[in-house]
N, C-alpha and C positions, 0 to 999 in steps of 0.2 A: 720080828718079821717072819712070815711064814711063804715060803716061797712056791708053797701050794694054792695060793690066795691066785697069784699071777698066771699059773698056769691053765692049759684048756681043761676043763671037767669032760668026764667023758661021753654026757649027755645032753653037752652044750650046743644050742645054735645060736645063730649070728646074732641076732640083736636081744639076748637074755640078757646078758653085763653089759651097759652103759656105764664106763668109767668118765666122769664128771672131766677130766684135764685131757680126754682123749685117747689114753692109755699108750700103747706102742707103738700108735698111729705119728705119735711126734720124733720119732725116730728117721722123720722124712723131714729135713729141713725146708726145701723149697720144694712145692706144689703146682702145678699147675692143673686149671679145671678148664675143661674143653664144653662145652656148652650153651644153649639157650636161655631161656629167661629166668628158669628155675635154677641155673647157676647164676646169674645176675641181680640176683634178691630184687625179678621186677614186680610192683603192687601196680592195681590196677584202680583207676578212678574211675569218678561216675560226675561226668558236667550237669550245668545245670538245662543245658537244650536235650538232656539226656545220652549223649555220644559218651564214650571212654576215652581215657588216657589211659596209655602205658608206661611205668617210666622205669626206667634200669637203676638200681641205688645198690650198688654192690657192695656198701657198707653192712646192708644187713643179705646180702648171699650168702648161703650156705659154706661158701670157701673162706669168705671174711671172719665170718664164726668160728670155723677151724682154724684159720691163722690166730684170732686170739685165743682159742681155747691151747693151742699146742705149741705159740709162741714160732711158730713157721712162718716163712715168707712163701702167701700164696697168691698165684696172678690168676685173674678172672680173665681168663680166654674167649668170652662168652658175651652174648647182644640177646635179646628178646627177639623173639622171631625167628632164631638162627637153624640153617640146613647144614649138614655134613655137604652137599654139593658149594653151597654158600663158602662158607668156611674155608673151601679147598679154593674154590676158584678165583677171591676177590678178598676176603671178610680178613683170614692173616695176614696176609701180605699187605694189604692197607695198614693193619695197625701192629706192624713186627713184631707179629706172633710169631714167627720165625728165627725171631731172632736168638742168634749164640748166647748172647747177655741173658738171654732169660729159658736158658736150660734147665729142666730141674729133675730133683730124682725120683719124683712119681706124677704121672700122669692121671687124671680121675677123667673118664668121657661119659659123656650125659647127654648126649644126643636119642634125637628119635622122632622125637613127638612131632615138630613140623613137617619132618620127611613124610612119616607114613601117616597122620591124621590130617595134616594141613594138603601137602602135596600130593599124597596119598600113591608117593614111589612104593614101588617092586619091593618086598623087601630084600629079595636076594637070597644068598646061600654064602658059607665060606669058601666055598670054591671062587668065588667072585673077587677075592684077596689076595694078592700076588705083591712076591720082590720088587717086580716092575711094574710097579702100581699105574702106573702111566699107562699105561693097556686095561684097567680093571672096569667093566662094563659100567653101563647105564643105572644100575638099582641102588637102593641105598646103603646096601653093602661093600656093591664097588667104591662109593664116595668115603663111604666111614674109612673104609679100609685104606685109600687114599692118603686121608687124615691122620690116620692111626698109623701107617708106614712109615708116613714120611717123620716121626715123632720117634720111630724106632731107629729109623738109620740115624737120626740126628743124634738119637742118645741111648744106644742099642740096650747099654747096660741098665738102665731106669727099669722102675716097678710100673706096670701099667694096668689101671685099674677098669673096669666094664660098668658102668649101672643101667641098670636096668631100667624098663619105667613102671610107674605101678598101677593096680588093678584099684577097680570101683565097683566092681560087680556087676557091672555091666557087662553083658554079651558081646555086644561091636567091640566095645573097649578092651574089654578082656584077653580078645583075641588075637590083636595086634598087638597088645601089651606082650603076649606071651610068644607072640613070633620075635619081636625084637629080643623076648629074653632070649630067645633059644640060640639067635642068632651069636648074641652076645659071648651066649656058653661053649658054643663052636670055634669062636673065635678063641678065648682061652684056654681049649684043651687041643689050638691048633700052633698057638706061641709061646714061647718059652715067657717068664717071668710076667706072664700074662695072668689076671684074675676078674672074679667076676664081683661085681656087689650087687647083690640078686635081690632085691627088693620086692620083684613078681613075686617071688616065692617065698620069702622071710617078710617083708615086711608087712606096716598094717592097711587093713582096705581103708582110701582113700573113699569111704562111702558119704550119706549125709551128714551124718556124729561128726567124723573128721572134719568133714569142709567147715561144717560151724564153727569148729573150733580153731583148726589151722588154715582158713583160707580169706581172702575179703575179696569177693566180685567170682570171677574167675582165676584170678590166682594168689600164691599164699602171701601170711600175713608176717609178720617177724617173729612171732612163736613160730610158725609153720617151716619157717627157715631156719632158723634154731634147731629146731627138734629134729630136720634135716639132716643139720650138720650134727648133732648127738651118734646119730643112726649110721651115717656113711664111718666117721672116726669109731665106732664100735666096731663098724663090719671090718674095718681095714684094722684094728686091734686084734680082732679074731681071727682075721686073716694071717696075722705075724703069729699070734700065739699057737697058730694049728702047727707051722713048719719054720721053727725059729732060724734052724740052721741053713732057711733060703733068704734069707733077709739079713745076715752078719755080716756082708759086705756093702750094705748101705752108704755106709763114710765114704767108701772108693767110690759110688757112680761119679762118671763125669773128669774122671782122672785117668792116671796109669798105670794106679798103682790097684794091685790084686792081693786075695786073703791066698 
C-alpha cells in the first residue's frame, strides 16, 4: 500500500479521481439529500396524444447510487418539481422529513432550479440567512436558508454539503446558474462545517454531447444519475481528503460524545 495513492496531489481538482466505491465519501453512514427531481432519479415520458409524464423512481437517484456504491443509508428528501419555499412550508412536514428517526450526518442540498428558472424568485444575498430564520425574507435565499437552518439546529454537529447547478453554455442559463453558485459559496464561507460541491465551476458543460448521452426528454437518464452520483462522491472524497483532520469526528455526529 502506498499511502500516497490516498492522499490530495498538489495539483488536484475536484472531479480528476473518481474512486469507483466512493472513496472517503463512505465515512458518512447516513445521508440525507434535500432536493428536486434530479435528486429523485425523476425520467421524463413522452404519451402517445403527445403530453409528458414525470415520474419520481428514486431507485435510480443520484442518492440511491451512493447508497449502493458506499453501502450508506441515504433518504431522498426530494419530489420533482420541489422549491426551498415548498419544502419549508408544506412538502417535510407532510412526509417527516423532520423527523429525529431520520437524522443524519451529512446533509447534500440541491435546490435552485425551480426557485430561480421555474418561479424565477429573487435570488437573494447571505445576509438574508439568519439564527432566526423565522424572520428570513421573501428570496430564495431566505427559503433555502430556512431549510438549511433548521437542519443545522436539529444536528448542529453534521457535515453540510452546497451543490450547485450546472451550466450549458447558455447565456440565460449560465447566469443564474452562477448566482445560485455564488450564493452557495457565501453561504459556506459564512458557516462552519459548511461546503460547497461547485459543479458551475468543476464540472462538465451540460451542452448537446452531454444531453445525448446522459439525458432522455428533458431530464436525465440512468447513466446521467449514475455519473451524478460518481461526481458528487468524488467531490465529497476530495472534500475529506483536502482537510482530514475536520472530518475525524464523523462517528460522534448525532451523540455526546467529542474527539
Amino acid at each position: 500500500m502506498k499511502l500516497y495513492d490516498y492522499l490530495l496531489k498538489p495539483t488536484e481538482k475536484p472531479l480528476d479521481n473518481i474512486p469507483e466505491d466512493g472513496g472517503f465519501t463512505a465515512i458518512f453512514r447516513t445521508i440525507a439529500c434535500v432536493g428536486d427531481s434530479l435528486s429523485s432519479g425523476e425520467f421524463e415520458s413522452l404519451n402517445p396524444d403527445g403530453s409528458h409524464g414525470y415520474h419520481d423512481m428514486f431507485e435510480y437517484s443520484w442518492g440511491q447510487y451512493l447508497a449502493r456504491m458506499l453501502g450508506s443509508k441515504v433518504y431522498n428528501f426530494s419530489r420533482g418539481g420541489m422549491t426551498a419555499i415548498e419544502y419549508m412550508r408544506s412538502f417535510a412536514e407532510a412526509n417527516d422529513m423532520w423527523s429525529k428517526e431520520k437524522l443524519a450526518q451529512a446533509y447534500i442540498f440541491a435546490l435552485g432550479c425551480n426557485d430561480l428558472f421555474g418561479m424565477k424568485q429573487n435570488v437573494g444575498t447571505v445576509d438574508d440567512i439568519h439564527e432566526d430564520y423565522e424572520t428570513d425574507p421573501d428570496t430564495f435565499a431566505g427559503w433555502f436558508g430556512r431549510v438549511f437552518m433548521r437542519y443545522r439546529s436539529m444536528q448542529p454537529r453534521a457535515r453540510f454539503f452546497l451543490m450547485t447547478m450546472v451550466k450549458n453554455g447558455s447565456e440565460d442559463n449560465d447566469t443564474v446558474v452562477e448566482s445560485q453558485a455564488q450564493l452557495m459559496r457565501d453561504i459556506a464561507a459564512k458557516f462552519d462545517n459548511t461546503y460547497v460541491i461547485d459543479f458551475a465551476k468543476y464540472g462538465p458543460l451540460y451542452d448537446k454531447d452531454f444531453r445525448d448521452k446522459f439525458y432522455m426528454l428533458g431530464h436525465m437518464n440512468p447513466a446521467g444519475y449514475l455519473l451524478t452520483a460518481k461526481m458528487t462522491a468524488a467531490y465529497i472524497d476530495y472534500i475529506v481528503r483536502s482537510d482530514f483532520a475536520s472530518f475525524r469526528d464523523v462517528g460522534f455526529i448525532g451523540s455526546e460524545l467529542h474527539d
